[in-house]
C-alpha positions in Angstrom: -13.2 -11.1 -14.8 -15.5 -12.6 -12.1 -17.4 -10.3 -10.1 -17.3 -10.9 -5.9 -19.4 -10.3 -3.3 -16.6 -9.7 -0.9 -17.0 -6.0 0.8 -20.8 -6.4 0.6 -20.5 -5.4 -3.3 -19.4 -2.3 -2.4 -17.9 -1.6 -5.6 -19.7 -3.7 -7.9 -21.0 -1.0 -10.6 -19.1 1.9 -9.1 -16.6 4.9 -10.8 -13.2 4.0 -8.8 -10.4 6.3 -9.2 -7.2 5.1 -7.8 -3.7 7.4 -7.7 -0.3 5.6 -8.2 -2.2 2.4 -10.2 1.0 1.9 -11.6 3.2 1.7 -8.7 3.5 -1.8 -6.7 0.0 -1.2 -4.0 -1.8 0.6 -6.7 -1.3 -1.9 -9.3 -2.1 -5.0 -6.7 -5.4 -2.7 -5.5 -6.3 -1.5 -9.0 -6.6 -5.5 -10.3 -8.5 -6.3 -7.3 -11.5 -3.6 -8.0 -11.6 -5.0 -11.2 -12.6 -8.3 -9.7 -15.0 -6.8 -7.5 -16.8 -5.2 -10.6 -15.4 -1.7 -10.3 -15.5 0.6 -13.5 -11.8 1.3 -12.3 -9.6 4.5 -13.3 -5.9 5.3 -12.7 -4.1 8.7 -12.4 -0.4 8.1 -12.0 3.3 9.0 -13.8 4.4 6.2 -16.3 5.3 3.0 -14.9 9.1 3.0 -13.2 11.4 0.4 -14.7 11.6 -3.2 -15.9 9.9 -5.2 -14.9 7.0 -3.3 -13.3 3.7 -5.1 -11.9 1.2 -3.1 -14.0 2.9 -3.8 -17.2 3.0 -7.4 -16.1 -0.7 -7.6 -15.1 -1.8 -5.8 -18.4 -3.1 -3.4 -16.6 -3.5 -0.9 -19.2 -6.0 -3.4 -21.3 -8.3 -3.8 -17.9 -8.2 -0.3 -16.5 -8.5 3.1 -17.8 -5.5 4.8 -16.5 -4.2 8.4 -17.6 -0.6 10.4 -17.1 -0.4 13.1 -14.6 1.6 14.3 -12.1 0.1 15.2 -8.8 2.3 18.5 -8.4 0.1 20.0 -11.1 -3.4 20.6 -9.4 -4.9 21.5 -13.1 -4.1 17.8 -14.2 -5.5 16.1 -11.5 -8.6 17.8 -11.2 -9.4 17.7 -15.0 -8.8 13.7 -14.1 -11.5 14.1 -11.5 -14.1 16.2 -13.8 -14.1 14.1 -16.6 -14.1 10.4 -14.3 -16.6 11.5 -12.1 -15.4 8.5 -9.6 -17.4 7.5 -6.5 -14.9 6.5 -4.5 -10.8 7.5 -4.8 -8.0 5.6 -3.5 -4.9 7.8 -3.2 -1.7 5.6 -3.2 0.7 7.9 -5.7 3.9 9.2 -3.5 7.1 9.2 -3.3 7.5 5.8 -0.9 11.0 5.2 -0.5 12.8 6.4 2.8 16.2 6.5 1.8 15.3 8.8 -1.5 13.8 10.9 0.5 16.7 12.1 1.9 18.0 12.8 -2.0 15.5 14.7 -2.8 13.5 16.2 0.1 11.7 18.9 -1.9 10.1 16.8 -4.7 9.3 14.5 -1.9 7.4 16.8 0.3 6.2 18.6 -2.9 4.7 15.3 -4.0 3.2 13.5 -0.8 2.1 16.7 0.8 0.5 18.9 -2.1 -0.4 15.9 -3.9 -2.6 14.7 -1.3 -4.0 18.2 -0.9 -4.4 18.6 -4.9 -6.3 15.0 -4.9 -8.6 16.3 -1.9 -9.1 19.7 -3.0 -10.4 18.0 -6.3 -12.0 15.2 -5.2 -14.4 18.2 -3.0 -14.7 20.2 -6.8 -16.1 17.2 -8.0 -18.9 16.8 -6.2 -19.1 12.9 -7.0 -17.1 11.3 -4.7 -18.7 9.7 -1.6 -15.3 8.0 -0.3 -11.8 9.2 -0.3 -8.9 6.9 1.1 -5.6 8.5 1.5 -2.7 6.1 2.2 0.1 7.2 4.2 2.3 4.6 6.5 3.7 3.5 9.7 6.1 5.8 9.5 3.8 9.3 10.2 4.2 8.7 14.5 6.3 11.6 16.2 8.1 8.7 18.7 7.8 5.8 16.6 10.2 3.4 18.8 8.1 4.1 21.6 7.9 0.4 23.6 4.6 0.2 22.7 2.8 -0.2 19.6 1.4 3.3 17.8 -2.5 4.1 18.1 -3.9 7.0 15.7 -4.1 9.1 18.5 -0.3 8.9 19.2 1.4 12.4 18.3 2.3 12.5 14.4 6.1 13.4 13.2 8.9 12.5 11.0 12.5 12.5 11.5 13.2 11.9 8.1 11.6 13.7 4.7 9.7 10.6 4.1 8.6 10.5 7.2 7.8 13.9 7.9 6.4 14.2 4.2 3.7 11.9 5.1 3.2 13.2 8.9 2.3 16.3 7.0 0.3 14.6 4.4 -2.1 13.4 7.2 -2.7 16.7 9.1 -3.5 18.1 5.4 -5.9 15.4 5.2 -7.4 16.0 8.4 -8.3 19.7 7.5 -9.7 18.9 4.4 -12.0 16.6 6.6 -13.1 19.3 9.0 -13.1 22.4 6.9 -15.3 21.0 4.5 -17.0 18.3 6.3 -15.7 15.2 3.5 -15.5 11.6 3.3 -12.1 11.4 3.7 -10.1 8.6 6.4 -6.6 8.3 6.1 -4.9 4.5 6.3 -1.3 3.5 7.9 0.0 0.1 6.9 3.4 -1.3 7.9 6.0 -2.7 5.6 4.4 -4.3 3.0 5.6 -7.3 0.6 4.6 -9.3 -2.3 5.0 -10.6 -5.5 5.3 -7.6 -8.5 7.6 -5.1 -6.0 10.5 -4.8 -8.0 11.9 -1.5 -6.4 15.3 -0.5 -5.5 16.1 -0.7 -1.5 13.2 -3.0 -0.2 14.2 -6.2 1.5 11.8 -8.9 -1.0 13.5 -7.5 -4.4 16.6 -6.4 -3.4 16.8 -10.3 -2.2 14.9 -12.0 -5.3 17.5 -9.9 -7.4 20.5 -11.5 -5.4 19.3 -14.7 -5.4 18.1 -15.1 -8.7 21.6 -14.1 -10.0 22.9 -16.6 -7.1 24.7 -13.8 -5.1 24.4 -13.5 -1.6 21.7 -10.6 -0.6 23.0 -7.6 1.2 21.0 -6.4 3.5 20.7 -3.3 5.3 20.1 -2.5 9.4 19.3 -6.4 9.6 18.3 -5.8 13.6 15.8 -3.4 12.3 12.1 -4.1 13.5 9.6 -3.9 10.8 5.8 -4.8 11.2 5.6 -6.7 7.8 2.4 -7.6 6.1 1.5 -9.3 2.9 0.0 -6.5 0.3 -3.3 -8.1 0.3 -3.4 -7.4 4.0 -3.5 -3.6 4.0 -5.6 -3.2 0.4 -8.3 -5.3 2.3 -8.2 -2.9 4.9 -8.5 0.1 2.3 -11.2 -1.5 0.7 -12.9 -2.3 4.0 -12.6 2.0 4.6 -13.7 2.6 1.3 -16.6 0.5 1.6 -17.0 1.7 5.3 -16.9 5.5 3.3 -19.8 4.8 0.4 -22.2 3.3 3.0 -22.2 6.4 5.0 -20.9 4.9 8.0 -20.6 7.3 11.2 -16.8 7.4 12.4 -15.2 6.0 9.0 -14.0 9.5 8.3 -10.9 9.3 10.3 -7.3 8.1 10.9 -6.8 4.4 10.7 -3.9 1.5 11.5 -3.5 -1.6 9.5 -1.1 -3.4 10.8 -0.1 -7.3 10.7 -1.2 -10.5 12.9 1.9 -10.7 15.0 4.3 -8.2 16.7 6.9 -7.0 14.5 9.6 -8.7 13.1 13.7 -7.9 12.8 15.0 -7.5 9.3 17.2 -10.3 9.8 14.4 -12.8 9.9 12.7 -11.9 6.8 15.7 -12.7 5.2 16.0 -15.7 6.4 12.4 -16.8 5.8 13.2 -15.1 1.9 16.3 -17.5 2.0 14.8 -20.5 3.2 11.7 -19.9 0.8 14.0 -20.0 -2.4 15.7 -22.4 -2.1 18.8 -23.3 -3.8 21.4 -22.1 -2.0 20.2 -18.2 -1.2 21.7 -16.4 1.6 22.5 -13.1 2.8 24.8 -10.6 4.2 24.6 -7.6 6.4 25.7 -4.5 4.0 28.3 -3.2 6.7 28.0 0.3 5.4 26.2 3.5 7.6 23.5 4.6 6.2 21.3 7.4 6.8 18.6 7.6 9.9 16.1 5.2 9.5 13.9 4.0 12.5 15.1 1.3 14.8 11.9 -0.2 15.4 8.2 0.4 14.3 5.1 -1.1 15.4 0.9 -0.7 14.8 -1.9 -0.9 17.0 -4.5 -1.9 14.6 -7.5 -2.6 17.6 -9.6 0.4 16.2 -9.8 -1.3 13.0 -10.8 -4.8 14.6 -12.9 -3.3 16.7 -15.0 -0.6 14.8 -14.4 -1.6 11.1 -14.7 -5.3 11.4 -11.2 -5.7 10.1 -8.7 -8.2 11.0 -5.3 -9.2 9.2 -5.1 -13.1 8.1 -1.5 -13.7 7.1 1.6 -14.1 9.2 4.8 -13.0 8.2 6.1 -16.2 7.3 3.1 -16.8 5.3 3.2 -13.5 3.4 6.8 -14.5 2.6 5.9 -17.7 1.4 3.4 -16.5 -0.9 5.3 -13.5 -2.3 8.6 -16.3 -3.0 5.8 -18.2 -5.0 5.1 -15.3 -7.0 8.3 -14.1 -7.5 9.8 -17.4 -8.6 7.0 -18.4 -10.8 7.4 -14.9 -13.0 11.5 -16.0 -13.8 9.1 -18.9 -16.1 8.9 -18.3 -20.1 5.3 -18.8 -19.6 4.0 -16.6 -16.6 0.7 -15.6 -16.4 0.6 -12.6 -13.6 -2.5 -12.3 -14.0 -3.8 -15.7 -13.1 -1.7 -15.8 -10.4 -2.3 -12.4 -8.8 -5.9 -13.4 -8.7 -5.3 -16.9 -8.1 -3.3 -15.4 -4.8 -6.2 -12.6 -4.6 -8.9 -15.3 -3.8 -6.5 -17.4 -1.6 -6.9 -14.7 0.4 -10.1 -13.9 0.9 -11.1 -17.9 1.0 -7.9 -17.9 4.1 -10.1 -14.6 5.3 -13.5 -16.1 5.2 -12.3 -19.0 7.2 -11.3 -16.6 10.0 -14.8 -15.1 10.3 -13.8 -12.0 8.8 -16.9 -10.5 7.6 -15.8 -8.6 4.2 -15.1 -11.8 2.8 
């Protein structure tokens, strides 16, 4: 694995725990620090289905990553006692809206006291000088507001998702004044890419019709999303974490990482996902009520560009573009998911660099 400068080397060297490494982000954001020369660690539940992206990435041979679930605070700080990490990225939840509203408890019990079990260890450590808990879009009180959210914009949830994460925040927020830690707090929009293979997202709910040559059905398709490629958020992390381990004044707070462009209805991701594969693929609306889901969601991501140095690089069309790439190149006999991912990884930061963005 090749070791990068990007981040100022932040990680090069360091003990990097991060929670959910075998879920979609976590897998994506656990591969990266292992290019950036982290000693990386994961504490998650087993990986979900097949295929999954960890699995594909041979995750297991690059990272040490451990069992545990977050509801049981013994097994996550025993995790934290004996990796001793530097810096922990906290991506394990439950993430999907509509499953939420199946099973509200384990949801709340999950994104709400896991987050507190992960900071309540991570402060019994004593070794960790950067905490990143990742939460979402979702966690504003009026999130169809005409304008786009700003951390200081009320928090709240109509859903259990929702809600779930709201709460997760202000839990976050007391851990960072009661005791004085490195923790921020991170709120990305929809995020895509190649290695999501999970039930009720648009990308794989669409690669899974089209690759069978069925239309796609497709949910609330005037929905407003701010969709962002996964690399677009994780640089974000990484530019907190890194923000976090250098001591900077201010990093210890709430933070939006949002996309390049305004966001973008449903309907047109599809169309993009359509028009990227090719052969044929379509789509339909589903037709059928589902439960409350926001009409519309947008980010203000100006305190990120302004204090952190942190700007998004791909546009929805490209983030599309690439994860159709990825997507179609893993229905080959001889995929190499790793290659790619960090073939796409440094297309990245090389599209980054050329912007001026200084992490790169």
């Amino acid at each position: 694995m090749t070791v990068s400068g990007a981040f100022s080397g932040a990680f090069a060297g360091r003990r990097v725990l991060v929670t959910g490494d075998t879920g979609f982000k976590g897998a994506w954001l656990a591969f990266w620090l292992t290019r950036l020369g982290a000693e990386v660690h994961g504490l998650s539940l087993a990986p979900e289905g097949e295929p999954n992206l960890f699995s594909q990435l041979g995750l297991g041979n690059l990272i040490r990553s451990r069992r545990a679930d977050l509801r049981s605070f013994d097994a996550v700080e025993a995790a934290l006692r004996e990796t001793r990490p530097e810096a922990v990225f906290h991506l394990a939840a439950q993430p999907l809206v509509r499953l939420s509203y199946d099973a509200p408890v384990e949801t709340f019990a999950v994104n709400v006291m896991g987050t507190a079990h992960v900071a309540e260890a991570s402060r019994r450590a004593g070794s960790v000088r950067a905490l990143v808990s990742v939460t979402t879009d979702k966690v504003y009180r009026d999130p169809e507001a005409p304008r786009p959210r700003t951390e200081e914009d009320p928090l709240g949830g109509h859903d259990p998702y929702s809600s779930s994460k709201a709460a997760a925040e202000i839990a976050a927020a007391s851990f960072r004044l009661s005791y004085s830690m490195p923790l921020a707090t991170a709120r990305a929009g929809n995020v895509i890419g190649g290695g999501d293979w999970a039930k009720d997202r648009i990308l794989p709910d669409c690669i899974r019709a089209f690759a069978a040559s069925a239309p796609a059905v497709v949910r609330n398709p005037a929905s407003v999303r701010p969709w962002q490629h996964v690399l677009e958020p994780l640089s974000g992390y990484l530019c907190l974490g890194a923000a976090l381990l250098g001591g900077k004044a201010g990093a210890a707070e709430a933070w939006n990482f949002g996309p390049s462009e305004d966001s973008v209805p449903v309907s047109a991701v599809a169309d993009a996902a359509a028009a990227a594969w090719g052969d044929g693929a379509s789509w339909k609306a589903s037709g059928t009520p589902g439960p409350h889901e926001a009409a519309a969601l947008r980010l203000d991501s100006a305190k990120a560009r302004k204090r952190l140095g942190w700007a998004p690089v791909w546009d929805h069309r490209r983030a599309i573009s690439e994860s159709i790439s990825w997507y179609k190149a893993s229905m080959s006999s001889v995929f190499d998911a790793r290659a790619l991912t960090a073939a796409q990884i440094e297309l990245y930061r090389a599209d980054a660099a050329a912007a001026g963005a200084a992490w790169a």
